[in-house]
N, C-alpha and C positions, 0 to 999 in steps of 0.2 A: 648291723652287728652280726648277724647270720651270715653275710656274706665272708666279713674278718674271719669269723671262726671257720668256715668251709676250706677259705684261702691259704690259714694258716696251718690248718690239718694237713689236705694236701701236699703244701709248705714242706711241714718236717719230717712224711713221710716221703715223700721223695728223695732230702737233704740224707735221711737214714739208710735209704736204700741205696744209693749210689756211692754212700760212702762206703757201706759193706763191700760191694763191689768193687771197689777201687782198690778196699786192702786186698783183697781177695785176690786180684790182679795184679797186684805188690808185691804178694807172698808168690805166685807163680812164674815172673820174671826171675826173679830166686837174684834179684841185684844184692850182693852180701853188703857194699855199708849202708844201705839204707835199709834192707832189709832187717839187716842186726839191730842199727836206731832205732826202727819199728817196734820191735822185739823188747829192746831194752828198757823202752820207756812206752811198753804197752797201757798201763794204766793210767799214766798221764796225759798219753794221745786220746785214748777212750773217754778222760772225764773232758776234754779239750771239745771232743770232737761233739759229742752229747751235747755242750753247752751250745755249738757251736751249730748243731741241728735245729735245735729251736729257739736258739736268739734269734738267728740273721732273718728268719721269717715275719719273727713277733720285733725284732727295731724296727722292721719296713712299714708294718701297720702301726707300727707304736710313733714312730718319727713322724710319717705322715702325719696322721691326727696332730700329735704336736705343731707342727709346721703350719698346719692352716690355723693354728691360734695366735702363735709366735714363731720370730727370726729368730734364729742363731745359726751361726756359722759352724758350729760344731753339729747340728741337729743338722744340717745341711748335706753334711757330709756324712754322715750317719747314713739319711736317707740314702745317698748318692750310692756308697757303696754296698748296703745290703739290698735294692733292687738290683745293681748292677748284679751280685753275685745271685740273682735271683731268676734274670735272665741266663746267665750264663751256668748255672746251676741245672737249669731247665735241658740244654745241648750235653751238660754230663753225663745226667740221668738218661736221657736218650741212647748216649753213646757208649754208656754202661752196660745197658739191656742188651744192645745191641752186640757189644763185646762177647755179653753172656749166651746170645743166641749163636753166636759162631762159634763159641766156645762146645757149649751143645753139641752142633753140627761134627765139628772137628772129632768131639770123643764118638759118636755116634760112627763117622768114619773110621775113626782109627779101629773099635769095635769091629765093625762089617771085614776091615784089612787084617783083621786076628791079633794085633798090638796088643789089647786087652780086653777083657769081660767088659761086657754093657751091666752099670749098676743103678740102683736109683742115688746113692750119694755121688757120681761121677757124673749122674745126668743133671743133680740140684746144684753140685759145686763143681764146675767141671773145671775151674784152674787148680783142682787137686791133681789132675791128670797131668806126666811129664811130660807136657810138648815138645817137639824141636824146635828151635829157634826161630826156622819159615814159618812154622802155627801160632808160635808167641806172637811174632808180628801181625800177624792177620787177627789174632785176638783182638790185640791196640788199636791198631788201626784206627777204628771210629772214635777211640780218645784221642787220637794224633790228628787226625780232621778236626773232632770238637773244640778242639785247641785254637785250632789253625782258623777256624769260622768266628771261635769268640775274642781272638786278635782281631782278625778282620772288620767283625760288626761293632768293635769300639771303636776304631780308628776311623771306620766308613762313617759313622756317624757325624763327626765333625769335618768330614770333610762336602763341602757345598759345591751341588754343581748346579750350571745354569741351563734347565733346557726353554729349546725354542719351539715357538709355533707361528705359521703368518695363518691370519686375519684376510678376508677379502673384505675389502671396502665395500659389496654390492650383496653382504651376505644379509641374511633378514627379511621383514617385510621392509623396512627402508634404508638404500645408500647409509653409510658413514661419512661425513663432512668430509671434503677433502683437505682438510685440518689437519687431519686426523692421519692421513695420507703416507707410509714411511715412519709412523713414531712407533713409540714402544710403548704397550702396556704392563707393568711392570707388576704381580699378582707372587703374593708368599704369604702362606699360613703355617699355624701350628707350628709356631717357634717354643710355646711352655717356657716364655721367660719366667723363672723363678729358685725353686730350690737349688735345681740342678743344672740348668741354661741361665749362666750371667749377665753381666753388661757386655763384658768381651764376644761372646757367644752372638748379642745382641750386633754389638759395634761392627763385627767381622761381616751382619747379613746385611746394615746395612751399605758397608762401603761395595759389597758387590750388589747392590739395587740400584746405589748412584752410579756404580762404573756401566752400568748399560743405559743411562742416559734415559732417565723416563718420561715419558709422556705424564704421566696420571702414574701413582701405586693404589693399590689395591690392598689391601690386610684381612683375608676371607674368615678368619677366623681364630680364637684359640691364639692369640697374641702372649698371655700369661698361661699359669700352669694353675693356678689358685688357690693353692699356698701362701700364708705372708711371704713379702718380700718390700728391703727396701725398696723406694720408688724411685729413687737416683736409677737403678738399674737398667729403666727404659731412656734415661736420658738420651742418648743413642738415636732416637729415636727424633730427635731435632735437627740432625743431620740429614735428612732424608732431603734429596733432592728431587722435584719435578715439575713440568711446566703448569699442571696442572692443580696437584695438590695431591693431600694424600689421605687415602680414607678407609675406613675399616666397619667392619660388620663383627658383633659379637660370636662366639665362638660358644661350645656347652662348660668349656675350663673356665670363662670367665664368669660365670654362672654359681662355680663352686667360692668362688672367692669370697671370704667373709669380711674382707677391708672396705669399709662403706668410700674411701675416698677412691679407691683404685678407677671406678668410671669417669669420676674428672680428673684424674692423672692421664690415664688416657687421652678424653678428648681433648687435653690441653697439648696435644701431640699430631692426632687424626681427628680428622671430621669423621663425625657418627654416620653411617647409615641404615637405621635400624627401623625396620615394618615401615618404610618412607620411601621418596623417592627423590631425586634432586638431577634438577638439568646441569651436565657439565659439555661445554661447547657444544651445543646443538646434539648433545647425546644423553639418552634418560638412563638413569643408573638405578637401580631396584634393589634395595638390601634387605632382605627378611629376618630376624632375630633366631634364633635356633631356638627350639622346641620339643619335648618330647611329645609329636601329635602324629595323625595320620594325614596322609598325604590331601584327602578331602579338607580339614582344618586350613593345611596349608594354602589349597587351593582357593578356600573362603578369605582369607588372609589377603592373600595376589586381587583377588576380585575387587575387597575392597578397597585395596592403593588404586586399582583401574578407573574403580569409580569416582573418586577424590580425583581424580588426574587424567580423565579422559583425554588428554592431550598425548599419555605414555604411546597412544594406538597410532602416531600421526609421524613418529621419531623413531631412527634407530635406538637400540636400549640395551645393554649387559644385565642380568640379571646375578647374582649373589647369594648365596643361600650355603651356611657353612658344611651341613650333613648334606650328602649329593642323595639322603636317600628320596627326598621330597622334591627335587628340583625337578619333576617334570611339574609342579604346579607353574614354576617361568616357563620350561620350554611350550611350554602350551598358547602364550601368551604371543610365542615367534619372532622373541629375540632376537640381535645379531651375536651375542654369546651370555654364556653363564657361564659361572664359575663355583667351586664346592673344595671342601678341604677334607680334613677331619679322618681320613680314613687311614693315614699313611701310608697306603699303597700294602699296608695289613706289615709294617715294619721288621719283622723278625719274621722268616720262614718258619714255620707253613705257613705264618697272618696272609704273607701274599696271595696265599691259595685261597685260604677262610673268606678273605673280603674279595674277591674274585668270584666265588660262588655265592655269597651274598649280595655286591650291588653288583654284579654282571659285567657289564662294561663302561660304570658308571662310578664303580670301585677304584682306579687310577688311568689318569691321562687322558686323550682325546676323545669324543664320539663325538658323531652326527647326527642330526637329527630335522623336524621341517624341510623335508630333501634335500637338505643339507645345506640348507641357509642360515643355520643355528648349531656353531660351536659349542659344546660343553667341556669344560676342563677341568677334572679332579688331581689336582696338587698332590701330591706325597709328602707338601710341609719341609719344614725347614730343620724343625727340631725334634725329638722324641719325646714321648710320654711315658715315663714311669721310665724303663732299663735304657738308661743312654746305650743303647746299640742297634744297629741296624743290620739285616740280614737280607739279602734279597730286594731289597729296594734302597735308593739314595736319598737325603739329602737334599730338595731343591728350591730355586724361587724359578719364575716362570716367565719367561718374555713372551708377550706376542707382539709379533709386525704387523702392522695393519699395512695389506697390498691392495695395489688397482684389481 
């Protein structure tokens, strides 16, 4: 609950701030029909806008909580679009400030060039000041980018790409079967099928998982979003093509879900592999559960599937673990790869940056490790959590080839 209230504080001073700024910036373009509209129907935009400060913060927390009780299609949407504008609220207020710090700079020049006296209301409100047209534009500008970025990361969102990696057959403490030889492991997390990611959303990741022909799939994590949601939704999800089979490791979203049935919807879909281990063609597969523990726990965890399974030390093995922050408890173990989700590649700029300085190089995509007999690969996921949009990162499901 502390958290809502912090989030939603926050929230609508932000919403309030930028809106200020935005008229502010309205009013110094000096555009006369919108300007005059502005004008004309000051008090209705004002009670509009106020409402609109502190609704869209408080539907996002209010819809939510709703949604993990119950479906509705209109609560759905609800949610959908007050975090969307929640995110992209966020790149406003940014580029608000930001307008206001050039704005700053510009009177402070125009000042030192003799244009006009330096005052403290020119420096608090400096689109009082009459700029030329070249300074109006350099004002905007980072709202003309914020624009141009919050197109970008709704569209980039939905669109899926496929990246690749190869696999050496001779990585690990043991070869991979030459089985194994040429195929494709076929690895996607963090779809958040639910409020906001449908069946469609669903349907769309499975047909490009079967168009790369898999070997074995993999589902690291964070399959649902945990919110109700019909269950048809994952239908989709029976479609999945491969020689192997298709299996999945729980995720922290799936965690949040209050629908007792949702884990046998699932595995009536993927095979579980949770704190177990299970031989698939002459290769040990290791899925650990996510947890909020420390990496010693996790490490006690690993030890004791080893123990149950002393045979894991004798076979190549993939190890699974949806937070890449504990997966040196597998690399330790000297897999031929592991796999982790969870992080989205920190989705929305600066996240890229945030989760870069916190898992390191462990935060998105490849590393090394066991002198490089032991791939690790953190997914960037398929879907988003919470603001359908993506900035700075894509999108993906992940191939690896397994090479001589």
């Amino acid at each position: 609950m502390l958290y809502r209230i912090i989030y939603l504080s926050i929230s609508v001073f932000g919403f309030f701030l930028h809106g200020i700024l935005l008229w502010q910036i309205i009013r110094m373009l000096q555009w006369e029909p919108l300007h005059h509209f502005i004008k004309n129907h000051h008090d209705t935009i004002w009670i509009l806008f106020s409402i609109g400060t502190i609704s869209i913060p408080a539907f996002a927390i209010g819809s939510y909580v709703a949604t993990t009780k119950i479906y509705n299609k209109f609560l759905s949407w609800i949610y959908t679009i007050s975090v969307w504008y929640l995110g992209a609220g966020g790149y406003l207020l940014a580029a608000s400030i930001l307008s206001w710090v050039i704005g700053v700079c510009v009177v402070i020049g125009r000042s030192v060039a003799g244009f006009e006296p330096l005052s403290i209301t020119t420096v608090i409100v400096p689109f009082l000041v009459n700029f030329t047209p070249a300074q109006k534009i350099l004002v905007i500008l980072p709202l003309i980018l914020a624009t141009i970025v919050i197109i970008h990361g709704t569209i980039n969102a939905y669109i899926l790409r496929v990246t690749r990696y190869t696999l050496s057959s001779s990585a690990g403490k043991y070869p991979f079967p030459k089985s194994w030889i040429g195929k494709n492991i076929v690895v996607y997390s963090d779809v958040h099928t639910g409020t906001i990611h449908g069946t469609k959303f669903l349907q769309r990741i499975v047909n490009k998982i079967n168009a790369q022909n898999p070997y074995i799939t993999i589902m690291a994590g964070d399959l649902i979003d945990g919110p109700k949601f019909p269950h048809k939704q994952l239908l989709p999800l029976k479609e999945l093509q491969s020689v192997l089979g298709n299996y999945f490791i729980p995720g922290n979203h799936e965690q949040y879900s209050r629908d007792q049935e949702m884990p046998g919807v699932i595995d009536s879909y993927l095979q579980r592999i949770s704190d177990t281990s299970i031989i698939i063609d002459g290769v040990h597969i290791i899925g650990i559960d996510y947890r909020k523990e420390t990496l010693e726990h996790t490490q006690n965890m690993v030890q004791g599937i080893l123990k149950n399974n002393p045979h894991i030390d004798t076979m190549p093995s993939i190890g699974i673990l949806h937070d890449p922050k504990n997966i040196q408890a597998l690399i330790d173990i000297g897999p031929n790869l592991t796999l982790s989700g969870h992080t989205h590649g920190g989705q929305l700029w600066p996240g890229n940056l945030i989760v870069k300085k916190v898992y390191k190089k462990l935060g998105f995509g490849p590393s090394y490790y066991n002198d490089k007999k032991t791939l690790h690969i953190t997914s960037s996921g398929a879907g988003t959590a919470q603001t359908p949009m993506r900035v700075g990162t894509n999108p993906e499901i992940v191939v690896i080839r397994v090479v001589e």
